[in-house]
C-alpha positions as CSV (number, residue, x, y, z in Angstrom):
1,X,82.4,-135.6,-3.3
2,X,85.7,-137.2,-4.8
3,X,86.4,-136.8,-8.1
4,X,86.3,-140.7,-8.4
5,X,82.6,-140.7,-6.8
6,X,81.3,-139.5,-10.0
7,X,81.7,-142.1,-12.3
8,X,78.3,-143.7,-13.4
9,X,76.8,-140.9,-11.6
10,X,73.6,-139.0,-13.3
11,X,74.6,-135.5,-12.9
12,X,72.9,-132.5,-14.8
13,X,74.1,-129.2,-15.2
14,X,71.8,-126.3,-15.3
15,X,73.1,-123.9,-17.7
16,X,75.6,-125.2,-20.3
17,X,76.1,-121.6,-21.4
18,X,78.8,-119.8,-23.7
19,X,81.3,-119.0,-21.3
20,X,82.5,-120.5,-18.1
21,X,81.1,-123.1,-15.3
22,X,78.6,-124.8,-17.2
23,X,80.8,-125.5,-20.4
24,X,83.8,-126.2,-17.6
25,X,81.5,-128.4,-15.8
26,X,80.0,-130.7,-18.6
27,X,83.7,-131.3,-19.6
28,X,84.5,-132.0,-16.4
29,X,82.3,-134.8,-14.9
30,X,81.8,-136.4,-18.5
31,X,85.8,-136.3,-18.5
32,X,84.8,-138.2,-15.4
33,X,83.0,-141.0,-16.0
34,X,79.4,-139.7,-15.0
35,X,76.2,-139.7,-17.2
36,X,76.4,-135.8,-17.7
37,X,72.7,-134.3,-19.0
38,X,73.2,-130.4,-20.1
39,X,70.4,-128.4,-19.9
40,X,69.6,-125.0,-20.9
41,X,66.2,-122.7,-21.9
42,X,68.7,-121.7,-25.1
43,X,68.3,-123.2,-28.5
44,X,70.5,-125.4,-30.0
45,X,71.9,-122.9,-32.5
46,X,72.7,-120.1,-30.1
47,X,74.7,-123.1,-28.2
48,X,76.5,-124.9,-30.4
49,X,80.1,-123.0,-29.8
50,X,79.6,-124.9,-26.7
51,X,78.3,-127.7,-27.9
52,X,81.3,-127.7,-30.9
53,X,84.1,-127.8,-27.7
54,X,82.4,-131.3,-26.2
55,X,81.8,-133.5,-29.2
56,X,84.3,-135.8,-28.0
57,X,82.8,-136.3,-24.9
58,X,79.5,-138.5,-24.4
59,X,77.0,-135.6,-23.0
60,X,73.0,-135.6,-23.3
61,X,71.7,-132.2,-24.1
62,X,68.3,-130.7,-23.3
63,X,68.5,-127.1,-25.0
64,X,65.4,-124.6,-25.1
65,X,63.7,-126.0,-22.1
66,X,64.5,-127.5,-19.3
67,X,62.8,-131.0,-18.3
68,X,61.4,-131.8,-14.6
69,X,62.3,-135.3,-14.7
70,X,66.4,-134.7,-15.6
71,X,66.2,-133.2,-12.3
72,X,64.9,-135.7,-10.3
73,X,66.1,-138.2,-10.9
74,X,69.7,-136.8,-11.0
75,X,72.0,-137.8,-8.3
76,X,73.6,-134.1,-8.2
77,X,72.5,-130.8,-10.1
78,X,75.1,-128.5,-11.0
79,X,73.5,-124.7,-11.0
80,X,74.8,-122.1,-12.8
81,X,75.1,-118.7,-10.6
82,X,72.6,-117.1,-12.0
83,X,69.7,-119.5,-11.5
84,X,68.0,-118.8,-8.8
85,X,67.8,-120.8,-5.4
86,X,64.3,-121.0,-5.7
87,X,63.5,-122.5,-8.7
88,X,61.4,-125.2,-8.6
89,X,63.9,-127.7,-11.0
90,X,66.4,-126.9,-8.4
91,X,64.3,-127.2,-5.4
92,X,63.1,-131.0,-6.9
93,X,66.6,-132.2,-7.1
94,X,68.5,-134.7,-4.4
95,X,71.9,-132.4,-4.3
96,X,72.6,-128.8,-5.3
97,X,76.0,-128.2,-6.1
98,X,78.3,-125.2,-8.2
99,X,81.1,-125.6,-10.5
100,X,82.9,-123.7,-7.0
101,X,82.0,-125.6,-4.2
102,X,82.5,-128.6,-6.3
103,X,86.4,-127.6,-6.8
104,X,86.6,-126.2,-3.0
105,X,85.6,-129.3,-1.9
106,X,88.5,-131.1,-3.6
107,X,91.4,-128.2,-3.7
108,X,94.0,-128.1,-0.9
109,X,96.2,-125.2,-2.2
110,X,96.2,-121.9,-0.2
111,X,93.1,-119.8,-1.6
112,X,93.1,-115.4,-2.3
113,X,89.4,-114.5,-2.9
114,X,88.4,-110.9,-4.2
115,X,85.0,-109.8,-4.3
116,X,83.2,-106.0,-5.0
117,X,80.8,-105.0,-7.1
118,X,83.3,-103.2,-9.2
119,X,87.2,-103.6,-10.3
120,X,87.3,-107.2,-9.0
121,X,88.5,-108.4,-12.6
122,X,91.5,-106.4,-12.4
123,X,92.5,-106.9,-9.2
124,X,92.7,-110.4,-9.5
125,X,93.9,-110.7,-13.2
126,X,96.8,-107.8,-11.4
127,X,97.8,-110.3,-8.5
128,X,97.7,-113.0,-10.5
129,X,100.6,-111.1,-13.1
130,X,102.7,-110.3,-9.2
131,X,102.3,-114.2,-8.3
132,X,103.1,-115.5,-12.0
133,X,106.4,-113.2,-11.7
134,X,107.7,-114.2,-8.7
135,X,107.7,-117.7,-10.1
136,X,105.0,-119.4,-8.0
137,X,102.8,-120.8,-10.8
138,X,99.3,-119.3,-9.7
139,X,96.2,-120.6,-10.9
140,X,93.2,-117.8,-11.4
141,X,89.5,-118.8,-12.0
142,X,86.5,-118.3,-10.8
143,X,83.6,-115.4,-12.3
144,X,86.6,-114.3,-14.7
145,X,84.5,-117.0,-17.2
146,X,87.5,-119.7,-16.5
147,X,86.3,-122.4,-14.1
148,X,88.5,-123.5,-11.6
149,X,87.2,-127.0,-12.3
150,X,89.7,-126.4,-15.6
151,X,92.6,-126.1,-13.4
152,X,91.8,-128.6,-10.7
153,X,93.5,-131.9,-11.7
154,X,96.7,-129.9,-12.7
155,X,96.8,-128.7,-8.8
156,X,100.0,-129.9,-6.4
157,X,98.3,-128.8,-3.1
158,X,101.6,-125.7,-3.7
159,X,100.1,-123.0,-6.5
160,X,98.4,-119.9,-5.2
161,X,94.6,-119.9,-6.9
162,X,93.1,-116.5,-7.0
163,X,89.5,-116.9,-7.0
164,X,87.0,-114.4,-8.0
165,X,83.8,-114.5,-6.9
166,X,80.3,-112.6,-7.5
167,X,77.5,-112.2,-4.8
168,X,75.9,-115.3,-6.5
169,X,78.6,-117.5,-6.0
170,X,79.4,-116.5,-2.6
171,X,75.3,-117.1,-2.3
172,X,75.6,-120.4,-3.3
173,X,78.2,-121.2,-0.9
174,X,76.2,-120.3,2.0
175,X,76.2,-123.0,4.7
176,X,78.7,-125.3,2.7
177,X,81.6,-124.2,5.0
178,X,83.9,-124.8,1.9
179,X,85.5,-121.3,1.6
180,X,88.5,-120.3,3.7
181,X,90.3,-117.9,2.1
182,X,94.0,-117.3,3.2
183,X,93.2,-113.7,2.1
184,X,90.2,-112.2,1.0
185,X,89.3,-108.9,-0.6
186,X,86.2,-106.5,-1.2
187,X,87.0,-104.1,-3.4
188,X,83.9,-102.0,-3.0
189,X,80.1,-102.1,-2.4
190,X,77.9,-100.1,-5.0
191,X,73.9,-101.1,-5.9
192,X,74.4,-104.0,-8.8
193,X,72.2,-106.3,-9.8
194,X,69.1,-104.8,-7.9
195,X,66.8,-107.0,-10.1
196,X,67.9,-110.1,-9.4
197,X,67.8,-109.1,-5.2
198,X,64.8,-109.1,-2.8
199,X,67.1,-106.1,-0.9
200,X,70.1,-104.6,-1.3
201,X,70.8,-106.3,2.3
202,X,70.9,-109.6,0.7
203,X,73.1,-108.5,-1.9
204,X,75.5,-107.9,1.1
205,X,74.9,-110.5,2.8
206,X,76.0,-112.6,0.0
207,X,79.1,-110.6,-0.3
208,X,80.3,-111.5,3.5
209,X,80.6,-115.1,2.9
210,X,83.8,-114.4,1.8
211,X,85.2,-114.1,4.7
212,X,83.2,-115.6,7.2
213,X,84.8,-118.9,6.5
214,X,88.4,-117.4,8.0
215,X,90.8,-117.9,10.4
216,X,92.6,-116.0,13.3
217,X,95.6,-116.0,11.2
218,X,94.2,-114.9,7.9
219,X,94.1,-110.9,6.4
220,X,91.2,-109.4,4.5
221,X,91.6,-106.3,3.1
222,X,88.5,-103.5,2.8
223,X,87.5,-100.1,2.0
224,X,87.4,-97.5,4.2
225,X,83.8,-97.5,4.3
226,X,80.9,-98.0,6.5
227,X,80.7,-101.1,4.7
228,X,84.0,-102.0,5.4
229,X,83.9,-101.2,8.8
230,X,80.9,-103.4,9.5
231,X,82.9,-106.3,7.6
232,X,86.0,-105.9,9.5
233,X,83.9,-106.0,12.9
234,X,82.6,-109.0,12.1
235,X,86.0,-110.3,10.7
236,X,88.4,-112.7,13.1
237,X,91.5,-112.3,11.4
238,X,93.5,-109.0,10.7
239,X,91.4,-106.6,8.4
240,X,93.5,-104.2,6.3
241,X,91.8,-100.8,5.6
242,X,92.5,-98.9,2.0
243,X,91.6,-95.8,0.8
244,X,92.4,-92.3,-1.7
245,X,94.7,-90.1,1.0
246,X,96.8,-91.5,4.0
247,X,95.3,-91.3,8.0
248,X,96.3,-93.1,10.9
249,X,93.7,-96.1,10.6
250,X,94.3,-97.5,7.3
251,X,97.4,-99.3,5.7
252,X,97.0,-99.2,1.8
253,X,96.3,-95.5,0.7
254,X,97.4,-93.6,-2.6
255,X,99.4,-90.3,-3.3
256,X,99.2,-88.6,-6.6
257,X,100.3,-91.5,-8.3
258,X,102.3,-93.1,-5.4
259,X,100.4,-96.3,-3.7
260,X,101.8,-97.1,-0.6
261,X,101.4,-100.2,1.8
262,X,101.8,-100.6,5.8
263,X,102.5,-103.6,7.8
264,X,99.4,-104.1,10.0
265,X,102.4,-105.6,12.5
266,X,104.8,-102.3,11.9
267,X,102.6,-99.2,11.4
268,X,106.6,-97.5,11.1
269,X,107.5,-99.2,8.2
270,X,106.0,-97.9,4.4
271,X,106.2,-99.4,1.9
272,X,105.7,-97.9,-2.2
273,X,104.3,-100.5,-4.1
274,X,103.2,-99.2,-7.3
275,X,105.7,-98.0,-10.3
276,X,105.0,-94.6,-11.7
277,X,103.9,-95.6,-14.8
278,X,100.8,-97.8,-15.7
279,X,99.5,-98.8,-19.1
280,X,96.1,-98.6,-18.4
281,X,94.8,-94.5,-17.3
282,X,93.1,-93.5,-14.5
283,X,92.9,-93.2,-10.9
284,X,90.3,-96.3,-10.6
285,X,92.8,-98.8,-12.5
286,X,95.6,-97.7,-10.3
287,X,93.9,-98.1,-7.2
288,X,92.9,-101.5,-8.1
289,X,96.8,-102.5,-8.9
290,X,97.2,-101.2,-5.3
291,X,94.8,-103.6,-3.7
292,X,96.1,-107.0,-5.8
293,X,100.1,-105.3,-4.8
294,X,98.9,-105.2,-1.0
295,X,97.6,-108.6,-1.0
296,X,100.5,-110.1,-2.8
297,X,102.5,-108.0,-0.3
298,X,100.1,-110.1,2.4
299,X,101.5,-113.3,0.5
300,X,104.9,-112.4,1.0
301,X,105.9,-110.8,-2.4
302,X,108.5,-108.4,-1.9
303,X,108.3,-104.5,-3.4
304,X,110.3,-104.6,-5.9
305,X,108.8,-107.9,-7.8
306,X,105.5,-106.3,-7.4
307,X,106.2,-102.6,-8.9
308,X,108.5,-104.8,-11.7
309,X,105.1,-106.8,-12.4
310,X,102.9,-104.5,-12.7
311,X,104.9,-101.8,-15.1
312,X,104.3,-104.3,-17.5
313,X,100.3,-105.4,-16.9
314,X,98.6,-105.1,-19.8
315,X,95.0,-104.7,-17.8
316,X,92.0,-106.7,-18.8
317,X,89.9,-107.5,-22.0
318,X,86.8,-105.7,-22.0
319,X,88.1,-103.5,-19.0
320,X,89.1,-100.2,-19.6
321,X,90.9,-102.3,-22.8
322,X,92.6,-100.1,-25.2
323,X,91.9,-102.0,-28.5
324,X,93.8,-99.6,-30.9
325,X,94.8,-96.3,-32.0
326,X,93.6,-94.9,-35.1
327,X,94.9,-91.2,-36.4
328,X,95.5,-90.3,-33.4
329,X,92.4,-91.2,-31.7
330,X,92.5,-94.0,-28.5
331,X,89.5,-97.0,-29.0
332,X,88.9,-98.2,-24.8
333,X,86.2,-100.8,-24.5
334,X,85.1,-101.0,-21.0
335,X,82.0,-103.3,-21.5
336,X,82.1,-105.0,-18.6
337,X,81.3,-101.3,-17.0
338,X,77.7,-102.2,-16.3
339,X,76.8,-99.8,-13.8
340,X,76.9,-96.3,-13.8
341,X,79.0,-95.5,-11.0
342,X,81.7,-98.2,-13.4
343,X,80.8,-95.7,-16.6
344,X,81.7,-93.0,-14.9
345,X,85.3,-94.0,-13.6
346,X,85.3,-94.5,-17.3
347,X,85.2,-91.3,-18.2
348,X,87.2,-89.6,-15.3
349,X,90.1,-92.0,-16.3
350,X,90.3,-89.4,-19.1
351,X,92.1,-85.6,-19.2
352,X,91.4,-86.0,-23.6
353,X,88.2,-85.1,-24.4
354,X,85.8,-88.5,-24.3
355,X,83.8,-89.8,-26.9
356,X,81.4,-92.0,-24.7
357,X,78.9,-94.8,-26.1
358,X,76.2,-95.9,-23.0
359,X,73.4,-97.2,-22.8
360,X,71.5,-100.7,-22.9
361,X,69.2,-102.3,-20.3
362,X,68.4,-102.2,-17.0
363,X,69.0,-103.4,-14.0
364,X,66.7,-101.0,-11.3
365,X,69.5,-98.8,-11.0
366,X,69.6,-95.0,-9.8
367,X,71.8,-92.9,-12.4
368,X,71.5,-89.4,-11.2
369,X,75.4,-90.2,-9.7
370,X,76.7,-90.0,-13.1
371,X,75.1,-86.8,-13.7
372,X,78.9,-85.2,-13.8
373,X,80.7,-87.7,-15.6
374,X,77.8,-87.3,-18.6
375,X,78.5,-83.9,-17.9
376,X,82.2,-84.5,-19.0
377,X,82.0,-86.0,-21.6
378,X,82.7,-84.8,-25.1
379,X,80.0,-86.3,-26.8
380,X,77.4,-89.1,-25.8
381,X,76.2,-91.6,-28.5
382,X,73.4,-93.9,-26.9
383,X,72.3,-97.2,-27.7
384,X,68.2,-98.4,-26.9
385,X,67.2,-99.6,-23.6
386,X,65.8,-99.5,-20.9
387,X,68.2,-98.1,-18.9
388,X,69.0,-95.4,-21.8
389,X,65.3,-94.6,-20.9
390,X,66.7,-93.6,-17.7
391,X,69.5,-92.1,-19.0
392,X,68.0,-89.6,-21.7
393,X,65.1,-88.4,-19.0
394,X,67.9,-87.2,-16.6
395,X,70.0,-85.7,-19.6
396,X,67.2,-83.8,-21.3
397,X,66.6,-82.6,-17.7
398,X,70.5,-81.6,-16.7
399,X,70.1,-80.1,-20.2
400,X,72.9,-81.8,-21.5
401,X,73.3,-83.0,-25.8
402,X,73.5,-86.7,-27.0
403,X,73.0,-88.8,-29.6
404,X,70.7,-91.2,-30.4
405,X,69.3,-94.2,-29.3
406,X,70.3,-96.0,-32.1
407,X,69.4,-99.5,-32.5
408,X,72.5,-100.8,-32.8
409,X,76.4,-100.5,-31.7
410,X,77.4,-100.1,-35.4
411,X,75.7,-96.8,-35.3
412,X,76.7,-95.5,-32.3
413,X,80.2,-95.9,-32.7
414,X,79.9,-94.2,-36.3
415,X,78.4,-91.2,-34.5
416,X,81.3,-91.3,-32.0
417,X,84.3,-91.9,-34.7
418,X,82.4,-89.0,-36.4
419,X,82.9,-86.6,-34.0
420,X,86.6,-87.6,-32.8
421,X,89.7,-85.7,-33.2
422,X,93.1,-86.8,-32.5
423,X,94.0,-86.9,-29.2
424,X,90.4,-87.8,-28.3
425,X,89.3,-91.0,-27.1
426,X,86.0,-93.0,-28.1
427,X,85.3,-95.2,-24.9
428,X,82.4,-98.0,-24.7
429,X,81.6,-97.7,-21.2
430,X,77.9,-98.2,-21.6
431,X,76.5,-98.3,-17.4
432,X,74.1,-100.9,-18.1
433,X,73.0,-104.3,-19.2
434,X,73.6,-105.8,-23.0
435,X,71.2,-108.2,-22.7
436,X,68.2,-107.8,-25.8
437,X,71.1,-106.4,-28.1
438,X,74.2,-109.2,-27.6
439,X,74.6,-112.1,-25.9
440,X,76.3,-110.8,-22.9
441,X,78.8,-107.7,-22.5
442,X,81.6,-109.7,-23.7
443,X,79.7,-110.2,-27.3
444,X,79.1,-106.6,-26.8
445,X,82.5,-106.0,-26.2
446,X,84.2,-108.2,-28.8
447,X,81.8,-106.2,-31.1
448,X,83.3,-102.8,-30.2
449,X,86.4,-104.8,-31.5
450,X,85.2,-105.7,-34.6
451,X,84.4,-101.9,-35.1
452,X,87.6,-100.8,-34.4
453,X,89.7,-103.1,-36.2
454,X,87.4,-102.5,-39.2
455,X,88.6,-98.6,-39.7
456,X,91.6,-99.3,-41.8
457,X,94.9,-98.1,-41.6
């Protein structure tokens, strides 16, 4: 599985898509020489962004349906992560591949992967701001919607790549024995995506090919956890433990707003790897520059470069973003917050009052967690779905106000900017699905931006 074994090749990819591996991977093997067939149950018009970015390139599309035969008689089928395994046009194909294991099969560089259901974005968009300091040219792809098939032709076999991967990548890497991180991370394990999984089991399981492709001489770092501690018994290299407040069995811990780091190899020596000041609030977004600060610590970055690194990290788009702020009043859009534990970090990364917009579809998810973090906040504006079904049953019985549902995020965010002050902050953290309503949370985010930028001066 050479690059130069695809030319002339008939190779279909399942799920062209707006964002990421399927675009990437079109581009990619037509760039290639092979006789590339896109396919996707979306229409034409929703896709041509996509379609707009490979008109130069020789590709045969099959949008709003997909067709038995393009499977068939395909040499390889590349699946996007969210297909299922067991679909049938996947299950009547020759050879099964990903975007990933296609570019693990060919990359030689020294691999970090992170994982978790929640914060994974930052931690490696953080480590990737350490590694780009120091001067070592990283690479960063993966479920961050940049393929590392974008990147893999510019690769010396040198370049750090910081990979991060969701449960359905890791599951489609199962028995491919491609992954072998030098470091690996799991940032947490929360209930996501409940309605894609037979069992929350499986949803772990997927999770723990991360690092069951490592070595004696590799790190992995984990929450203290019984989730963690079942990973790092089943883990053959050195596992790192992290947590909130220091004890004698972990090595990353946090202090006020200290983060702190200990050699596995020299439990005497402590090390502060965090500067006092962050851009981004809250206690969530500073433990997550912790984790990507140890792991780069892992990697051999000294203190110093990392606490000078991340003084300046801006954070992520659509996490915990601060768009703007207006008269006094802070605009945070933290789409990407789609479950409610995420939502309510959200709102504890606040001491202002909090103007919260939630709501949006489900995905089988238990809310009665965020039961406090509703409680907090200033005001609730809610936007229709299922999961706001959830949602509004558990606040009418907590006893607790909002607004809403509306029908869209226009009015919503009026409601909020309506009952704002300065000093406030009016945060899209919506603990749920935007599917039915956008795209995908990044049209809902981007959306949220358009908002904001609309107010004026």
């Amino acid at each position: 599985m050479t690059p130069d074994s695809f030319k002339n090749k008939k190779i279909t990819v399942m799920g062209l898509g707006l964002n990421g591996g399927g675009l990437a991977s079109v581009r990619y093997f037509a760039a290639k020489g092979a006789q590339v067939t896109a396919t996707d149950l979306r229409t034409p018009e929703i896709l041509a962004p996509s379609m707009e970015k490979l008109r130069d390139l020789p590709v045969r599309y099959v949008l709003g349906e997909h067709r038995m035969e393009d499977f068939e008689q395909a040499d390889m089928v590349i699946k996007n992560p969210a297909v299922p395994a067991d679909s049938p046009y996947l299950r009547a194909a020759k050879q099964v591949e990903t975007d990933l294991s296609v570019f693990l099969a060919n990359c030689k560089n020294p691999v970090i992967a992170v994982t978790g259901s929640k914060g994974k974005s930052t931690v490696v968009s953080a480590l990737y701001a350490i590694l780009h300091h120091q001067g070592l040219n990283p690479a960063l792809g993966g479920n961050i919607t940049v393929s590392p098939l974008t990147f893999l032709d510019e690769l010396t076999g040198e370049e750090p790549v910081i990979l991060e991967l969701s449960s359905w990548q890791l599951g489609d890497l199962k028995g491919k024995n491609l992954l072998s991180p030098r470091i690996s991370v799991i940032t947490n394990i929360m209930n996501d995506h409940q309605n894609m999984y037979r069992s929350f089991q499986d949803y772990i399981d997927d999770k723990k090919v991360i690092y069951r492709g490592q070595k004696a001489g590799d790190y992995a770092i984990f929450l203290n956890d019984r989730y963690g501690r079942e990973f790092a018994g089943e883990f053959r290299g050195t596992a790192l433990f992290y947590q909130i407040r220091e004890s004698p069995e972990v090595c990353i811990w946090q202090d006020g707003l200290k983060g702190y780091f200990k050699n596995p190899g020299n439990h005497n020596q402590k090390e502060s790897l965090l500067p006092d000041s962050l851009r981004i609030p809250g206690k969530h977004f500073r433990q997550n520059c912790l984790i990507a600060a140890s792991a780069a610590r892992l990697y051999g970055i000294n203190p110093e470069t990392i606490r000078d690194a991340l003084e300046n990290f801006p954070g992520v788009p659509h996490r915990m973003e601060l768009v703007r702020t207006w008269k006094g009043i802070g605009f945070y859009n933290d789409t990407t917050a789609t479950i409610p534990e995420a939502m309510a970090a959200g709102v504890d990364s606040f001491n202002a009052p909090v103007r919260l917009i939630a709501g949006g579809n489900d995905k089988e998810l238990d809310y009665s967690g965020a039961v406090e973090a509703f409680r907090k906040a200033g005001t609730i504006s809610l936007l229709k779905g299922t999961a706001t079904d959830k949602i509004i049953s558990l606040l009418a019985k907590e006893k607790i106000p909002y607004e809403g549902p509306f029908d869209n995020l226009k009015e919503a965010f009026d409601c909020a900017v309506g009952k704002a002050d300065s000093g406030d902050a009016v945060l899209l953290s919506p603990g749920a699905t935007s599917f039915g309503m956008f795209i995908n949370e990044f049209d809902r985010g981007e959306t949220f931006r358009r908002l904001v930028s609309a107010l004026g001066e």
